[in-house]
N, CA, C and O atoms as CSV, one atom per row, in Angstrom:
chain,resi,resn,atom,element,x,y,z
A,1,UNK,N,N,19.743,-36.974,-0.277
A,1,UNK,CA,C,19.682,-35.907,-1.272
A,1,UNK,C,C,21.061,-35.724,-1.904
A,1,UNK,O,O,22.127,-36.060,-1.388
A,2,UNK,N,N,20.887,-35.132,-3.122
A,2,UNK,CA,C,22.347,-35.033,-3.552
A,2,UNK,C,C,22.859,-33.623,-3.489
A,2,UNK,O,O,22.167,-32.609,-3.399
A,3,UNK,N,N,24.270,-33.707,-3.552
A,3,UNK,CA,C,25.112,-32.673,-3.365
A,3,UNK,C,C,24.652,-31.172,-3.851
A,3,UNK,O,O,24.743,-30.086,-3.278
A,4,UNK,N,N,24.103,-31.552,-5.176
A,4,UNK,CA,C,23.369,-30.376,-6.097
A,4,UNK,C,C,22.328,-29.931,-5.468
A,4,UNK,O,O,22.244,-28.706,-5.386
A,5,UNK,N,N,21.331,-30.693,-4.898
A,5,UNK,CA,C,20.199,-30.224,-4.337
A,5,UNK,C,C,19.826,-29.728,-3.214
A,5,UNK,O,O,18.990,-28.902,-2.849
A,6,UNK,N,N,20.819,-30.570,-2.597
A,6,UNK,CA,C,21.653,-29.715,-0.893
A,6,UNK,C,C,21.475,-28.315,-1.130
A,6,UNK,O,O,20.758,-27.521,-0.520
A,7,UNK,N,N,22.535,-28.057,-2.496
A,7,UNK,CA,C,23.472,-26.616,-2.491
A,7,UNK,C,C,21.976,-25.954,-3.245
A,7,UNK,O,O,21.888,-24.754,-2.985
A,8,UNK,N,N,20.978,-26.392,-3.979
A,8,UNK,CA,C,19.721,-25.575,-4.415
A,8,UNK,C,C,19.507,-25.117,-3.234
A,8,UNK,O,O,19.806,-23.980,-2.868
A,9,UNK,N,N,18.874,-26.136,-2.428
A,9,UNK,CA,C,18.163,-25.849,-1.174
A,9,UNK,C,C,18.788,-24.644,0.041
A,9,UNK,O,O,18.107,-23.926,0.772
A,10,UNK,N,N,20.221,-24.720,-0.047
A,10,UNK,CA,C,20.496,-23.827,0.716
A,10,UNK,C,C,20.735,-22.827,0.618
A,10,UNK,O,O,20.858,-22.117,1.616
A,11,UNK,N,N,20.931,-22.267,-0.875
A,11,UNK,CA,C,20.969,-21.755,-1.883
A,11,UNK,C,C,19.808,-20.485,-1.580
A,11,UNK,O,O,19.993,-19.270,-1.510
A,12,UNK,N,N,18.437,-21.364,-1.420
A,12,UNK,CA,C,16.884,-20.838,-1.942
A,12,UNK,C,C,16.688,-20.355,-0.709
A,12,UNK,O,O,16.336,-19.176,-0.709
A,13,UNK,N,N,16.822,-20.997,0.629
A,13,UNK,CA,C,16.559,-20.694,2.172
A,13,UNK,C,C,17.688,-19.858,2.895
A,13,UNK,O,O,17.676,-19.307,3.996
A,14,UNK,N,N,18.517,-19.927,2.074
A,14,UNK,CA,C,19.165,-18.825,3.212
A,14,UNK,C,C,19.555,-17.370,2.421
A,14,UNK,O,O,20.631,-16.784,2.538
A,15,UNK,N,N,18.304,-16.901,1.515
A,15,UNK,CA,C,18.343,-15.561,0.403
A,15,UNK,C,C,17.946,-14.919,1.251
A,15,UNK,O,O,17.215,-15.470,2.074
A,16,UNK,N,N,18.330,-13.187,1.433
A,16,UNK,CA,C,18.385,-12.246,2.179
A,16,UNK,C,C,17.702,-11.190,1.119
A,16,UNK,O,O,18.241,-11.154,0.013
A,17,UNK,N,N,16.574,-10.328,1.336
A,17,UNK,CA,C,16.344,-9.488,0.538
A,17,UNK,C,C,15.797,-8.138,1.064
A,17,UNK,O,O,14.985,-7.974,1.974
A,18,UNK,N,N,16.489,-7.095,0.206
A,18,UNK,CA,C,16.008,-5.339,0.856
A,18,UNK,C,C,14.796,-5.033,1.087
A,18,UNK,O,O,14.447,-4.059,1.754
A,19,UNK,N,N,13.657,-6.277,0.266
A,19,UNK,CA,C,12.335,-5.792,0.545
A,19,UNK,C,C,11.713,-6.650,0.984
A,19,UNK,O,O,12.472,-7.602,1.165
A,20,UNK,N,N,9.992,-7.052,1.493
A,20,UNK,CA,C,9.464,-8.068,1.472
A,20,UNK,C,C,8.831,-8.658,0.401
A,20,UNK,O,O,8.494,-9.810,0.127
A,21,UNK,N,N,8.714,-7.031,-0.412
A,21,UNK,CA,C,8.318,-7.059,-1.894
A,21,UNK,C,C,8.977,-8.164,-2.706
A,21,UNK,O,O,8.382,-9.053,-3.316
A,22,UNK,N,N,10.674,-7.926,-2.604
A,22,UNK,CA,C,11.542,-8.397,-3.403
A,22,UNK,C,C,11.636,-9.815,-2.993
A,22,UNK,O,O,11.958,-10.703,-3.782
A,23,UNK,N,N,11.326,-10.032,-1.642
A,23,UNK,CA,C,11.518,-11.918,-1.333
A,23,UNK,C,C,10.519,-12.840,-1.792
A,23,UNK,O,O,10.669,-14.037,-2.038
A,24,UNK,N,N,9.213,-11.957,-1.899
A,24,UNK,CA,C,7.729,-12.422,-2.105
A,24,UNK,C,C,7.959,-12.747,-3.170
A,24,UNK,O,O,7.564,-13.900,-3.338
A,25,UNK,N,N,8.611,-12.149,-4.416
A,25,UNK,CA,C,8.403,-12.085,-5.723
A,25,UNK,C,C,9.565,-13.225,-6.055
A,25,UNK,O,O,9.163,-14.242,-6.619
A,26,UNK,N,N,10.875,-13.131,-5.766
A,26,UNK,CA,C,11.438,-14.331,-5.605
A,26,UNK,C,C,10.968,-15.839,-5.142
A,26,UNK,O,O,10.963,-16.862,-5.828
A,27,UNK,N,N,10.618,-15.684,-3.924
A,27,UNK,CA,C,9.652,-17.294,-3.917
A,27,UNK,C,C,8.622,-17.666,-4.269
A,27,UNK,O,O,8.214,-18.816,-4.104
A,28,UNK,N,N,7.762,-16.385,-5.049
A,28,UNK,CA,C,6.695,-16.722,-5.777
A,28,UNK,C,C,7.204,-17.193,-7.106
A,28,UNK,O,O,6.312,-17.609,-7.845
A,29,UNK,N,N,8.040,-17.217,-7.437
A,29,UNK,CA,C,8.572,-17.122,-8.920
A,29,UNK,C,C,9.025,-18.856,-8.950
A,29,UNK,O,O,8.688,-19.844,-9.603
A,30,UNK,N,N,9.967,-18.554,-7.851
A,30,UNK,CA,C,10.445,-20.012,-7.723
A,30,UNK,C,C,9.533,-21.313,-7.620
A,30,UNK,O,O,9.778,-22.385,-8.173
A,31,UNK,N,N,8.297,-20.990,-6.709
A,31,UNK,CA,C,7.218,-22.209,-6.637
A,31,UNK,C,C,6.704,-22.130,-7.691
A,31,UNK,O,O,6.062,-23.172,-7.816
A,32,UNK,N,N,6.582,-21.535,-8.543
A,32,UNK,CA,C,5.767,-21.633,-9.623
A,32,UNK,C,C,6.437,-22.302,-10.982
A,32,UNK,O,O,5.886,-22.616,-12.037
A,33,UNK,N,N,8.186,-22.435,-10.473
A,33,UNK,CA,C,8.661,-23.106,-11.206
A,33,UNK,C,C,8.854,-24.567,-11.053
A,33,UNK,O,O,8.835,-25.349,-12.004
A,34,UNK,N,N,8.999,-24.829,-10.085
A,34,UNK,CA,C,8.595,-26.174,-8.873
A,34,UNK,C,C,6.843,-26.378,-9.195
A,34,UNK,O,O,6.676,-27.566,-9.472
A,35,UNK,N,N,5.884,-25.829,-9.232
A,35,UNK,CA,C,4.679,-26.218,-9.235
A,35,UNK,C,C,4.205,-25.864,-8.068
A,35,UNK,O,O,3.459,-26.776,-7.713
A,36,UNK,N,N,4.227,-25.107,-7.343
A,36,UNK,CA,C,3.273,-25.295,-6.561
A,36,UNK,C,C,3.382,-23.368,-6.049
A,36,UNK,O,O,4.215,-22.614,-6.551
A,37,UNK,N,N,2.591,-23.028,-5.238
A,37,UNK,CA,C,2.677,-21.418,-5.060
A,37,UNK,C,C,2.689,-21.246,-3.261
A,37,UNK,O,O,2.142,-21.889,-2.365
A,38,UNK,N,N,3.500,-20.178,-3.275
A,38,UNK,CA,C,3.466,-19.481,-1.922
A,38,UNK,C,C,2.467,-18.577,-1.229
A,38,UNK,O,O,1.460,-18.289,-1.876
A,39,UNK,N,N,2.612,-18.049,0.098
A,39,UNK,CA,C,1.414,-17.662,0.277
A,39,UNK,C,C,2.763,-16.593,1.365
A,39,UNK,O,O,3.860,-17.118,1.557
A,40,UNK,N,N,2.463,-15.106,1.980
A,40,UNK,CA,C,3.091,-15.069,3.570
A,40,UNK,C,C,2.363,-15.653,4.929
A,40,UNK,O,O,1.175,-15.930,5.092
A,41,UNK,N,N,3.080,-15.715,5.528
A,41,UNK,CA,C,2.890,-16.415,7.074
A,41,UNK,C,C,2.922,-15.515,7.968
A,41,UNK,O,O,2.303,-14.453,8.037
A,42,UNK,N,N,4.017,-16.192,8.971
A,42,UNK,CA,C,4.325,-15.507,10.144
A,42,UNK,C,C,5.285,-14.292,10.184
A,42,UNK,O,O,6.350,-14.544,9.622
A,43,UNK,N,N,5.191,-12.980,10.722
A,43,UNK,CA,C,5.679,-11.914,10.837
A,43,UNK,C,C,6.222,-11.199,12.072
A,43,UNK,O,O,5.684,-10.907,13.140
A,44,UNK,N,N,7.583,-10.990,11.547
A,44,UNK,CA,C,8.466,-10.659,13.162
A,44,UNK,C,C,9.065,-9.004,12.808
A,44,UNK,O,O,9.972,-8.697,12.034
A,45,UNK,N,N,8.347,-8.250,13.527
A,45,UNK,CA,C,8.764,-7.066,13.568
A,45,UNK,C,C,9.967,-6.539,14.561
A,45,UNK,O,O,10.442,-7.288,15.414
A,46,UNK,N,N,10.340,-5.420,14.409
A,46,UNK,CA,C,11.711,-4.873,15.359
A,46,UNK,C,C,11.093,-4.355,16.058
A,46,UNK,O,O,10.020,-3.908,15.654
A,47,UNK,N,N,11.565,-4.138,17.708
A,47,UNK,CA,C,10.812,-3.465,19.273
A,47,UNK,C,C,10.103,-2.184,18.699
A,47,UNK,O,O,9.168,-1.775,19.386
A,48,UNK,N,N,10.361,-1.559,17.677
A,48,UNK,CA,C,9.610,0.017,17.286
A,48,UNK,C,C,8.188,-0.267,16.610
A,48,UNK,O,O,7.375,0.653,16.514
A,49,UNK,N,N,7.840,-1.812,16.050
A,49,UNK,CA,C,7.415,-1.978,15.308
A,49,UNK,C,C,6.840,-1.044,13.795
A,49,UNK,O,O,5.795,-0.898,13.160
A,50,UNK,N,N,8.346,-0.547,13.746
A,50,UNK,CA,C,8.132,0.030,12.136
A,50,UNK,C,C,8.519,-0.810,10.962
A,50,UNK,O,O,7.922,-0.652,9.897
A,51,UNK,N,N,9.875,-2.062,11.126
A,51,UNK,CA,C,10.268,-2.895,10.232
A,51,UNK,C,C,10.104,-4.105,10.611
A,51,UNK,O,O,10.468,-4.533,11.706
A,52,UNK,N,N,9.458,-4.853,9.608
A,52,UNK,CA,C,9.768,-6.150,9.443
A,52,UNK,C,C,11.169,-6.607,9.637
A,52,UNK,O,O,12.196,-6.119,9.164
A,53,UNK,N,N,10.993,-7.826,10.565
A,53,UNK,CA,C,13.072,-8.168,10.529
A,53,UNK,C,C,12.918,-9.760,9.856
A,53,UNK,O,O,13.851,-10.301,9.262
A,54,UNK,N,N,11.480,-10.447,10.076
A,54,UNK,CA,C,11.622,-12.206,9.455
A,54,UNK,C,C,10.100,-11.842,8.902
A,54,UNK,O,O,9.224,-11.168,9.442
A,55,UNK,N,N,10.106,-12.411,7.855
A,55,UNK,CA,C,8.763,-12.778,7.440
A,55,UNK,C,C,9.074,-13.823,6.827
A,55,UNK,O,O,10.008,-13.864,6.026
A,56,UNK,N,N,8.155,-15.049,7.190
A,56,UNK,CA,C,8.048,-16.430,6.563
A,56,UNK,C,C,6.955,-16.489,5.032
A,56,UNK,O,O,5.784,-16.135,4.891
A,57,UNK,N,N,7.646,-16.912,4.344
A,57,UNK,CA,C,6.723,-17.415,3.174
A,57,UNK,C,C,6.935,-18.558,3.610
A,57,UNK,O,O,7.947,-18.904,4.220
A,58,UNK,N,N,5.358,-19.704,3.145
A,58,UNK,CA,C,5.389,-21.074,2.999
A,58,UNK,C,C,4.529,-21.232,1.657
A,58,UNK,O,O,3.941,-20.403,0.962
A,59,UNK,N,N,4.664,-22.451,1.575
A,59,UNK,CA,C,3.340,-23.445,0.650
A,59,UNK,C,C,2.498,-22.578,0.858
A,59,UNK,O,O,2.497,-21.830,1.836
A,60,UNK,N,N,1.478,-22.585,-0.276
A,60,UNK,CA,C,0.508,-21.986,-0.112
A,60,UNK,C,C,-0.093,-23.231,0.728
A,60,UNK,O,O,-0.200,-22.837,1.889
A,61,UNK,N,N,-0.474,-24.399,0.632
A,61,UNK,CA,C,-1.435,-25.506,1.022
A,61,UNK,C,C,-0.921,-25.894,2.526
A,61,UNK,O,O,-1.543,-26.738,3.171
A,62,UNK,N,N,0.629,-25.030,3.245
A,62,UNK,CA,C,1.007,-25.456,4.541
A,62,UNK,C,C,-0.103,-25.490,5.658
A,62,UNK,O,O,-0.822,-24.491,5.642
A,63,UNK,N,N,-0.403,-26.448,6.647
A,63,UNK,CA,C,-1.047,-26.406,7.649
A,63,UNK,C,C,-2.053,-26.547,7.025
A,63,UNK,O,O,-2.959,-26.063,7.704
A,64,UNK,N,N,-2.558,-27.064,5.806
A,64,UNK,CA,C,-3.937,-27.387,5.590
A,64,UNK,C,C,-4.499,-28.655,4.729
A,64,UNK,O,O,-3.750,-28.879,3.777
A,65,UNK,N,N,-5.443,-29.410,4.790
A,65,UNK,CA,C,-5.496,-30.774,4.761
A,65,UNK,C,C,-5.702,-30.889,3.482
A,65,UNK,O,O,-5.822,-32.004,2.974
């Protein structure tokens, strides 16, 4: 891969955001500029379970044939 696409990629995966709202809408935006769309996944709450602390977006088509 090249240097540029490295720095996209790490760029795109290591974004931090105040909401889940605000990350959703960011990587929805982004696959759709890439072609293809996101979906959420897996969800990691804090011991109180009042906040989300990781939520995974993937592919929408991940894990499926």
């Amino acid at each position: 891969a090249s240097d540029e696409s490295m720095f996209e990629y790490l760029n795109v995966v290591s974004k931090m955001f105040d909401s889940e709202a605000e990350g959703y809408e960011f990587y929805n935006k982004y696959a759709l500029e890439k072609g293809f769309s996101v979906r959420k996944s897996y969800v990691e709450w804090d011991g109180s379970n009042k906040y989300i602390i990781l939520r995974k977006i993937v592919c929408s088509r991940q894990g499926r044939i």
